[in-house]
C-alpha positions, 0 to 999 in steps of 0.5 A, a space after each residue: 500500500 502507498 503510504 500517504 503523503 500530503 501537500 501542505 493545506 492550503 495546496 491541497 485546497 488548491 488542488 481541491 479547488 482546481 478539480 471542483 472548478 474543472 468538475 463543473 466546467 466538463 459538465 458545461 462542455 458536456 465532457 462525459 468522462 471528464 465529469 464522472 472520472 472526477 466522482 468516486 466509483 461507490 459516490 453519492 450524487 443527490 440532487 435538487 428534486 426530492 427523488 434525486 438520490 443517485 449512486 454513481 452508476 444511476 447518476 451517469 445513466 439519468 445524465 448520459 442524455 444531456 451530455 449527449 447533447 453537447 451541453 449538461 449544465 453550467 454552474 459556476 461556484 462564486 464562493 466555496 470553504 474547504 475543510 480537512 480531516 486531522 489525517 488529511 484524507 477526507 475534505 468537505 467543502 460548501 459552495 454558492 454557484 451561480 446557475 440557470 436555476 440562480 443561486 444554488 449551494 452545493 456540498 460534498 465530501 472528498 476522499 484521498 485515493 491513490 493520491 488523487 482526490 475523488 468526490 464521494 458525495 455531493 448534494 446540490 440545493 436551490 436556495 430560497 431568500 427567507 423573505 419568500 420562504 412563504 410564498 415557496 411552500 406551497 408550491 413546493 407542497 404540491 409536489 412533495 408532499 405525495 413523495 414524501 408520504 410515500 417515504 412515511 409509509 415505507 419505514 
């Protein structure tokens, strides 16, 4: 086994920075491969839509048609945090990106492997400005609360 080395924090944020932006840039140029090599083969990708909860494989197949149209989606991360584990295998970070969908957050977890980082999970969510939190939900209601009764019965 490799033993572990490390760059100094602020390098590895670098690093880590480096990835997230080309992350997001291959989806804007529908770069297929370029997106998914970036996510961990056993990554957890969870989207805006309360059903969108996808390991790697079912992310790739529900995406596979946008990319093939030569463009998926364009978010640009106009701030993000880094944060390391004491070992310095695992980073967390939380992002505000700039989208067609306006202000989203995105936040994953990172894993070491090989030298190389890999994102193991990533959840994307619309932000709601608290002044019109009333006025969201119920819109978000009317197509909720069926799902997640759906979930209630299930447990």
């Amino acid at each position: 086994m490799p033993k572990h080395t490390s760059l100094p924090p602020e390098k590895e944020k670098a690093v880590i920075n480096q990835l997230l932006n080309d992350w997001h840039a291959a989806a804007a140029k529908a770069d297929y491969n370029g997106y998914f090599d970036k996510i961990a083969d056993d990554g957890i990708y969870i989207g805006t839509d309360a059903g969108e909860n996808w390991d790697k494989k079912a992310f790739a197949a529900f995406s596979k048609p946008y990319f093939d149209k030569g463009r998926a989606w364009d978010f640009k991360a106009v701030e993000r945090n880094i944060y390391f584990s004491k070992n310095g295998k695992t980073a967390w970070f939380d992002e505000l990106l700039d989208t067609w969908m306006k202000g989203c957050r995105g936040s994953g977890v990172l894993e070491k492997q090989g030298g190389e980082w890999k994102i193991k999970h990533y959840v994307l969510s619309m932000t709601i400005p608290n002044e019109v939190t009333a006025e969201i939900i119920p819109l978000k209601a009317k197509y909720e609360d069926a799902y997640i009764e759906k979930l209630k019965e299930k447990k």
